[in-house]
N, C-alpha and C positions, 0 to 999 in steps of 0.2 A: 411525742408529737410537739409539747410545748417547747422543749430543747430545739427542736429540728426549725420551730418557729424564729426563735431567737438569735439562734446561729442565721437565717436567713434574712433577722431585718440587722441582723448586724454589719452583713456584708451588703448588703446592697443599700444602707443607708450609708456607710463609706463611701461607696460609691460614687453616690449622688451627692453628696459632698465636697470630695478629696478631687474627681474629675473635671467636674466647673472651675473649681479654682485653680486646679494645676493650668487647663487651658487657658484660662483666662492671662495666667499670668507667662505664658509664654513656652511650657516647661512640654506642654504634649499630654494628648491622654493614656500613653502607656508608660510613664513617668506618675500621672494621678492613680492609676491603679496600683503601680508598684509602693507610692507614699498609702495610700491605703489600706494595704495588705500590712505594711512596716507599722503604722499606727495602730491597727487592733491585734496586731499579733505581737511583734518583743516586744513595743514598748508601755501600749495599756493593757496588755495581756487579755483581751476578749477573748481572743480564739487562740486555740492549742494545737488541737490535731488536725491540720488540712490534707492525707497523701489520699485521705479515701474521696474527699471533694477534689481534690488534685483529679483524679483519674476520670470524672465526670467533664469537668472543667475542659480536659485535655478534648475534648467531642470541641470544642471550639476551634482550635486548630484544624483539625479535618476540616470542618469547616473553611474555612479561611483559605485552605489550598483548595478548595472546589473554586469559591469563588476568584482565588488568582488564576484558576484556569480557563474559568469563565472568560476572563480579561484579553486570555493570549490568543489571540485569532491565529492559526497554526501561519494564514500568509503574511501576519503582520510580526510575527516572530522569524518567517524568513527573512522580510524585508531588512531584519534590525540585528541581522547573523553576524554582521564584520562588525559591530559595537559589541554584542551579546560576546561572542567567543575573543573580540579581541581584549576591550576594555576590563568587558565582565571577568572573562576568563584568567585574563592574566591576574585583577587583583584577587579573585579566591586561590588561585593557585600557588602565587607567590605568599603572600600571607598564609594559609595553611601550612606551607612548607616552612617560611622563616619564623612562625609559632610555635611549630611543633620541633623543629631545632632549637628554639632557646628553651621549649619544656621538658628537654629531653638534659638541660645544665641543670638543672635540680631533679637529678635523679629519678623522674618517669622512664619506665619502658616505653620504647617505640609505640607499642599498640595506645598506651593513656596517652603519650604525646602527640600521636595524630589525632587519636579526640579530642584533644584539648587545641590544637591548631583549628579543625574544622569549627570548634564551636566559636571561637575568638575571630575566627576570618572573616562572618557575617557581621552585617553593618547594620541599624535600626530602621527600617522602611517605614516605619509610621512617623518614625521623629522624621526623618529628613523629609521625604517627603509632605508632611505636613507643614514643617516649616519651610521648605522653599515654594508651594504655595503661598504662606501666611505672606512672604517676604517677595514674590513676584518674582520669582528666580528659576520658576519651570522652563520659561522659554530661551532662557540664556544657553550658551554651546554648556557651560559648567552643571548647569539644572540638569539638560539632556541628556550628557555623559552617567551624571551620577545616578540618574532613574534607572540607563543600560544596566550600571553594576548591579543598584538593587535588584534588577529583573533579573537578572544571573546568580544570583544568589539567592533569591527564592525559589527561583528554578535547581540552582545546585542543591536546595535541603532535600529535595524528593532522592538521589544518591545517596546525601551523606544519612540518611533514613537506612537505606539499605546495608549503608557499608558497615556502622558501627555494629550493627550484633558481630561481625565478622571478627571485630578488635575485642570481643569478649572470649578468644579463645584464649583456654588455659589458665583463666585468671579465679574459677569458680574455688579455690582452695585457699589463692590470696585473701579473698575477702570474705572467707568463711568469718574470721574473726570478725567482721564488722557487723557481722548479721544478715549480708547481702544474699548469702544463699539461699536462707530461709526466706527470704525475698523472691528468687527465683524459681524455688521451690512452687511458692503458691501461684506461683505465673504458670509455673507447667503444667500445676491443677487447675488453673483456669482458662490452659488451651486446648484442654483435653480433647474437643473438638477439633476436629483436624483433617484435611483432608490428605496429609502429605507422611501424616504420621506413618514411620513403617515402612516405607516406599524406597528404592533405590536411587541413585540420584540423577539417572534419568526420566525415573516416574516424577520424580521432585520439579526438574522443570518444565516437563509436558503438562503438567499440573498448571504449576504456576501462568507459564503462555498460553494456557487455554482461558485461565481466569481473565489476565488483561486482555485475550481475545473477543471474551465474552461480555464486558464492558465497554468494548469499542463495539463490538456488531450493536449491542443494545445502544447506545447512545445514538447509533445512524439510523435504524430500521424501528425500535422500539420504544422511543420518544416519541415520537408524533401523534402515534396511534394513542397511545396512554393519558396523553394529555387533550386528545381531541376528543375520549371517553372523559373524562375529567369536566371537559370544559359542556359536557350533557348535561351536569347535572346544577349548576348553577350555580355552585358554591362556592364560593371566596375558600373557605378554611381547608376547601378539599385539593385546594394548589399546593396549600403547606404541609398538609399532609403527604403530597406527593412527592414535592419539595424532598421533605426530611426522609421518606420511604428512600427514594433512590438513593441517598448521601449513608444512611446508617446501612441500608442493603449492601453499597458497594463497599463501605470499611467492613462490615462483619465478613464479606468473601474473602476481601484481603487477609483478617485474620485464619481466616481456616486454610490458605495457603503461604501461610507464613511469610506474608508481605505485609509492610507498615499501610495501616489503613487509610494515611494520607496520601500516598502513593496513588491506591484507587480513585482517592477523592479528585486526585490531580490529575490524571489522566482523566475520568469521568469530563470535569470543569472544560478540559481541553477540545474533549469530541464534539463538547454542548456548545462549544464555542460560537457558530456559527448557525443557531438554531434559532426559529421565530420565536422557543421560549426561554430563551438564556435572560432578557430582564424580568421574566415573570419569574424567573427562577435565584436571581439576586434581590428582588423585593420580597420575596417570602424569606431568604434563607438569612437575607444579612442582618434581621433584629436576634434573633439567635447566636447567630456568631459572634454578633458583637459582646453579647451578655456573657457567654460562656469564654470567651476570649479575657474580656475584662475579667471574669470569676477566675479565669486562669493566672493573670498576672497578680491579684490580689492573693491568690494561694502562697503564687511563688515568693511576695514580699512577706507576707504572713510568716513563710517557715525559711527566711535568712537570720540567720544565726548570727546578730549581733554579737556574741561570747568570742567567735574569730575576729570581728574588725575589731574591737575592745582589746582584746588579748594583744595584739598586733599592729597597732592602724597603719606604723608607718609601711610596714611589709607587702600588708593588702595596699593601699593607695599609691606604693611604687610599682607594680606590678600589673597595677592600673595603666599608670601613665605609661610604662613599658609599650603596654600592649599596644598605646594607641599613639607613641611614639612610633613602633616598629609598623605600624598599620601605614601611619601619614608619610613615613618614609617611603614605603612600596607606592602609594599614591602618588607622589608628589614624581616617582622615577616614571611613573607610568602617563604622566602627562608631558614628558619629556621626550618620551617615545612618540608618543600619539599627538604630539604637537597642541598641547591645549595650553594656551599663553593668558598670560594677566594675571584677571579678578577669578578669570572660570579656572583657575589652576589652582589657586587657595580657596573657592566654594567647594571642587570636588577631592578637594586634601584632604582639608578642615571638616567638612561636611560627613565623610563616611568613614573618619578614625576611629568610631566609638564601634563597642561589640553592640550585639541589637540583639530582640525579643526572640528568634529563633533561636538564638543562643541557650533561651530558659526551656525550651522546647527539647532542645537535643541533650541536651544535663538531662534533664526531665527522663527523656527517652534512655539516655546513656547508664542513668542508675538503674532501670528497669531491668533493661540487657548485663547488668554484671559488666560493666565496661569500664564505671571510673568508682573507686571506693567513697564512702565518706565524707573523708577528709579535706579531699583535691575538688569533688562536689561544692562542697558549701563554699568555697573559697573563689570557685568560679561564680558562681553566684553571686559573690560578693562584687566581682569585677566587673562582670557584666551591666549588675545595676547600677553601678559608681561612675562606669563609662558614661552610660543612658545617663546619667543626673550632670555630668559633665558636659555634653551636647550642647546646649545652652551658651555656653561658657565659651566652645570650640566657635560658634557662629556671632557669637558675638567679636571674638579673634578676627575671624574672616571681614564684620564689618570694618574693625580697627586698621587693619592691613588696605583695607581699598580704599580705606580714606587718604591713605597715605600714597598711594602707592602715583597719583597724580592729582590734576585739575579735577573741577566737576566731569569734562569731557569723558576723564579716565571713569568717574562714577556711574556711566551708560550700561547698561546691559552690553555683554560681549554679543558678537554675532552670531546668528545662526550658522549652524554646518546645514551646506547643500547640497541633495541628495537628489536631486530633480534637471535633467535639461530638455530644453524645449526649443524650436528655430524662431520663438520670436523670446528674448528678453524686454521687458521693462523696467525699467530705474527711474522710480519715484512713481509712487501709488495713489498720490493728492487728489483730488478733482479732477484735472487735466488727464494723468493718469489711468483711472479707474473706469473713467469713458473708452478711451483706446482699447483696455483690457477686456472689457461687459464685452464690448461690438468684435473684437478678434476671435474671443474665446467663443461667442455665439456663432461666429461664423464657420467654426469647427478644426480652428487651430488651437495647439498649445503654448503656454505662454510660460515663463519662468519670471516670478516678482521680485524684486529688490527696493527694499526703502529701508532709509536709516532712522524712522520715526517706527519703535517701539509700538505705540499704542494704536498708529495706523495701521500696524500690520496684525494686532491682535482684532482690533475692528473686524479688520476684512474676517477674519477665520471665523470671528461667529456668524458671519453671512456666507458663510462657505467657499471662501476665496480662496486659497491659499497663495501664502506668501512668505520670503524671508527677509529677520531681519538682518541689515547690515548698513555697511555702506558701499554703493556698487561701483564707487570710485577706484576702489581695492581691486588689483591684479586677480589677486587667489580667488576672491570671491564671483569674479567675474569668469574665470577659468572653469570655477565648480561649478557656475550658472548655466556654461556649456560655451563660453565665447568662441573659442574655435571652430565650432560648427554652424553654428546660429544664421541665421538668415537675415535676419532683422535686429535692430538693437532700438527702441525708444528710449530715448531720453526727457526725463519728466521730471529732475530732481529741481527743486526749489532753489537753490544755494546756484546763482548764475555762473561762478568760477567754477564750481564741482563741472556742472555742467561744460563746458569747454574743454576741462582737464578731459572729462569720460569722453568726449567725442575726440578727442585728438588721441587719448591711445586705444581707441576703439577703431580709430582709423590707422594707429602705426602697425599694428597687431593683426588685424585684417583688413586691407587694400578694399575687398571686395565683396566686405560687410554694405547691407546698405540700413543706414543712419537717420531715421528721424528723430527730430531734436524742438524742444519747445524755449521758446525766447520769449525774454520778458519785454522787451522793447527793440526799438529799432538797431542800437549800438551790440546790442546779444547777438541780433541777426548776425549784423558782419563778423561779432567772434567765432560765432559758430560756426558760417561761412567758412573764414577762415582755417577753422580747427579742421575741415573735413565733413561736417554735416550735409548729408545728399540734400532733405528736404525738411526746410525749418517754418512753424508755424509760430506767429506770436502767440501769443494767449488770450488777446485782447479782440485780435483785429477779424476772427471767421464771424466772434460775436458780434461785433461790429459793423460788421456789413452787412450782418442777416440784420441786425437794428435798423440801420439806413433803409434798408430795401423797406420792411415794415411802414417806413414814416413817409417813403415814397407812394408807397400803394394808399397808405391815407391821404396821400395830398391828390389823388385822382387818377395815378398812374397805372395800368395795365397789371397785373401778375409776369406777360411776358415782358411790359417794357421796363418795370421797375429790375425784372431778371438780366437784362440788358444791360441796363444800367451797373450793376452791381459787378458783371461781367467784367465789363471793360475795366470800373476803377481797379477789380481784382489784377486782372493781366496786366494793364498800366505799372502798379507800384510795384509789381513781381521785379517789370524792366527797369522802373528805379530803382529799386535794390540791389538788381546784382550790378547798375552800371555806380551808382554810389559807394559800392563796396569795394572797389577799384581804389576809389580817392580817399574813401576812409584811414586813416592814421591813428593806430594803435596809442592812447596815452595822450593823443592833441584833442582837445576840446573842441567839436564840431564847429562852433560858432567862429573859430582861430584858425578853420581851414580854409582861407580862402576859394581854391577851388571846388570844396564839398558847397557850399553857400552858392556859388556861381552857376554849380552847374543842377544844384536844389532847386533854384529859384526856373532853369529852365524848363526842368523836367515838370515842376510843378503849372508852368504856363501850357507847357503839352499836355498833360489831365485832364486842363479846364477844355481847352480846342476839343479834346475826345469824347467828352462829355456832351459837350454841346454837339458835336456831329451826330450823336444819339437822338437828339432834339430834332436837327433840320433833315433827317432820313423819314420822317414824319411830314416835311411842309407840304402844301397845297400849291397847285399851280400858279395862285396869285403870291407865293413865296409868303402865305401865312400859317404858322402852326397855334391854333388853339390852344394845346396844351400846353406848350410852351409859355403862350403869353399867361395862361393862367396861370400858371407857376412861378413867373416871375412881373407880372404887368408890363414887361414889358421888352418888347421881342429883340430889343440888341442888347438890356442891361446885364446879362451874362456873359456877352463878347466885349462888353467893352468897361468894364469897372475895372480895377486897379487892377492890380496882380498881387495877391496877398503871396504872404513870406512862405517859406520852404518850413516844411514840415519840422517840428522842434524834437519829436516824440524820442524820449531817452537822453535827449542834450544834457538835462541837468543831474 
């Protein structure tokens, strides 16, 4: 007991240790587990024998894939099928295959070399994605791609789970010598429970599809009930005991039909997907997982066999960089294909070259099954880890390159891929913007967002808006937003040139788009005008009138007559605009136009006339209006004071 004590605060006060500071310092918490495990075990020799803690630890993983199946909402895994199978797919397949072709030039058999491809092809999902959080690089096209792959690759270990005991045929004599048998030996005495034992090998898979049968009928029908018995008795502890019942229930069925029990767990995670208790069921199970998880990578550094990198460093560290040579190569073709340019072509190269923690999982698994000897074991292990301690080093590369690679401009987050079309588009999400969208969307249309402000568009999504980033200036991106079809196109962006450019090939592209478009001042009107815009509002000017009208109704005027008022100036300047825009000249300063000035000044004298006939539709038959005179004291100084100048608004 005191033993068992010691061994316990040994590992978990590493722990608590080795992982603050690995995060802290940039490195990842499955980078501090693995320095922790290497610090009590080769190098201060605390701990000796981990394979019996290994096999406990290993109940962490099972974990871990409940909870990534927790994650995959089966329709939100549809939705992400042409990234999944194209991105995903191509880099486990390629990699596997171009792994286990060059493991097969130093003399493995086929069967070691495809284990050795499958376990090198996965890439680290806690590192990368932890760090393209840390660094804000989720929402980038490069963040998104590279999540796909990870998603695909934790999805592909529940296979490559299956397939490796298959690559243990015939090798049970090979690795007699190593001691592996008597390995597998005590495994087949510790399966002796079995439901398959004996059986023909069609009772073998009637077995098995009844088991995953039996786990999917429970997940739909015998979830609810069980937890809404649970939820009688008022207990907190009795969630996590139910928690852990279903997760150990389903790997021990798996074991008795000779399926990897993470297999079950993944599937389970999968069906519960969409159940009212899938977060009550990741807040029980994830302080577990996490711990046994960590306990599992502290095992795996614990028992890396320093005596191979020592014996050999430069062997082991080239066969490192090999691998993650050959990895960033398949990467780098595979953004080539799939059209991913820039900064996001070097974040998802860079980013997922290294081997990852599934890697220690399928070694792990692979010594079990009599699949890989020894020798070829430890060596992977050594690679794997080195990769993962390299990561770091790889994103730091990735900064190096985008510094270079242009201006700040180039430093932007790459665009979002659009995946969404709707008949009305919006371009530029601001203020102006976001009114248009609120009152559309409520009014029971759909709308597709576009802005080139980053932080505007993560805004919107925590208020549940959705939006992409980009710039809607862009052809492509305008195409994916659905511009062919679209009904409507708002133009909202800030940047007044953008704006013109978007509305003149928003108009060469479709004739019979119709175009609102927002303008900062009167000289925007006429460009936009110009460009093709149906119907252009300044930004200033609807507020503006609703202002005047307010100041009118305080100075004693009607609701309907100030309404009147406000009418007419609107209809008025509509007709000075579009007759001004006639005379407008691209590039001459309005003040230099003489005819713009000339025919300013008349329009501006018809306003006033308009204005005031507002006034005298009120007189009294003795030709006096009240309210007139109270407004101004005095009933002609409206008609007859100067003519003030033509509107300057955008001159300067």
């Amino acid at each position: 007991m005191d033993s068992f004590l010691l061994q316990a605060t040994i590992y978990l006060g590493a722990m608590v240790i080795a992982v603050p500071l690995s995060v802290r310092f940039g490195l990842g918490s499955v980078l501090g587990y693995l320095i922790a495990g290497i610090m009590i075990g080769p190098v201060l020799g605390l701990v000796s024998e981990t394979a019996d803690l290994q096999h406990y630890a290993e109940f962490g993983v099972v974990l871990m894939l409940f909870l990534i199946g927790l994650e995959l909402d089966p329709r939100g895994l549809w939705d992400m099928r042409k990234k999944l199978i194209g991105l995903g797919g191509a880099q486990v397949v390629l990699s596997t295959a171009a792994l286990a072709w060059v493991a097969t030039l130093f003399d493995l058999d086929w069967q070691t070399a495809l284990a050795v491809g499958l376990i090198l092809a996965l890439s680290s999902t806690a590192i990368v994605l932890q760090t393209l959080n840390e660094k804000s690089l989720m929402q980038t096209n490069g963040g998104r791609s590279a999540f796909s792959v990870l998603l695909t690759q934790d999805i592909a270990v529940i296979p490559m789970l299956a397939l490796l005991p298959l690559l243990a045929v015939q090798r049970s004599a090979t690795l007699a010598e190593d001691g592996s048998i008597q390995r597998g030996a005590a495994e087949d005495a510790h399966h002796t429970m079995s439901l398959v034992e004996g059986l023909p090998g069609w009772g073998v898979t009637l077995v098995t599809l009844g088991a995953v049968a039996a786990i999917i009928f429970a997940g739909f029908f015998l979830s609810r009930p069980l937890f809404r018995f649970i939820h009688m008795s008022k207990l907190r502890e009795m969630y996590t005991a139910v928690a852990l019942v279903i997760v150990v229930g389903i790997a021990f069925l798996m074991i008795l039909v000779g399926l990897s029990p993470a297999l079950g767990a993944f599937v389970a995670g999968v069906v519960l997907a969409n159940s009212e208790f899938k977060h009550e069921l990741e807040a029980d199970i994830e302080p577990f997982k996490g711990l046994l998880l960590g306990l599992f990578f502290i095992t795996v550094g614990a028992g890396i066999n320093f005596a191979v990198l020592f014996g050999d460093p430069l062997r082991i560290l080239g066969m490192t960089l090999l691998v993650m040579l050959i990895k960033g190569l398949i990467l780098l073709a595979i953004t080539l294909v799939f059209r991913i340019r820039g900064r996001d072509r070097w974040l998802f190269t860079l980013g997922l070259a290294q081997a990852g923690e599934f890697g220690f999982v399928l070694i792990s698994f692979a010594i079990q099954q009599s699949v890989l000897p020894g020798h070829i074991s430890e060596t992977l292990l050594l690679i794997v880890a080195l990769s993962m301690l390299l990561t770091p080093l790889a994103f730091i590369a990735y900064e190096v390159v985008s510094r270079r690679m242009g201006d700040a401009a180039d430093d932007a987050p790459e665009h979002d891929t659009i995946d969404e079309q709707a008949p009305v588009i919006i371009a530029g999400i601001g203020r102006f913007g976001q009114v248009v969208n609120r009152m559309v969307q409520a009014s029971g249309f759909r709308t597709v967002v576009l802005d080139n402000d980053l932080a505007t568009i993560q805004l919107m999504r925590k208020f549940g808006f959705r939006g992409f980033f980009g710039d809607p200036t862009r052809p492509e991106l305008l195409k994916a937003a659905g511009i062919d079809a679209a009904k409507v196109l708002v133009v909202a962006v800030d940047d007044k040139a953008a704006a013109v450019q978007l509305v003149r090939y928003a108009r060469r592209v479709r004739p019979d788009l119709h175009i609102t478009a927002r303008a900062h001042d009167r000289l925007h009107v006429y460009e936009l005008f110009n460009a093709g815009a149906d119907h252009i509002v300044r930004e200033m000017f609807d507020s503006s009138l609703r202002a005047a009208r307010y100041v009118l109704e305080d100075m004693g005027l009607s609701d309907y007559e100030a309404h009147q008022m406000e009418t007419a100036f609107y209809h008025h300047d509509r007709h000075n605009l579009s007759e001004l825009a006639g005379l407008w000249r691209p590039g001459v300063p309005i003040t230099q136009n003489q005819a713009y000035v000339e025919r300013a000044r008349e329009l501006n004298n018809a306003l006033e006339t308009a204005l005031v006939t507002q006034f005298d539709e009120n007189e009294t038959d003795d030709g006096s209006n009240p309210r007139r005179d109270r407004l101004s004291g005095d009933a002609g100084a409206l008609r007859n004071r100067p003519a003030t100048p033509p509107s300057t608004e955008g001159a300067t």
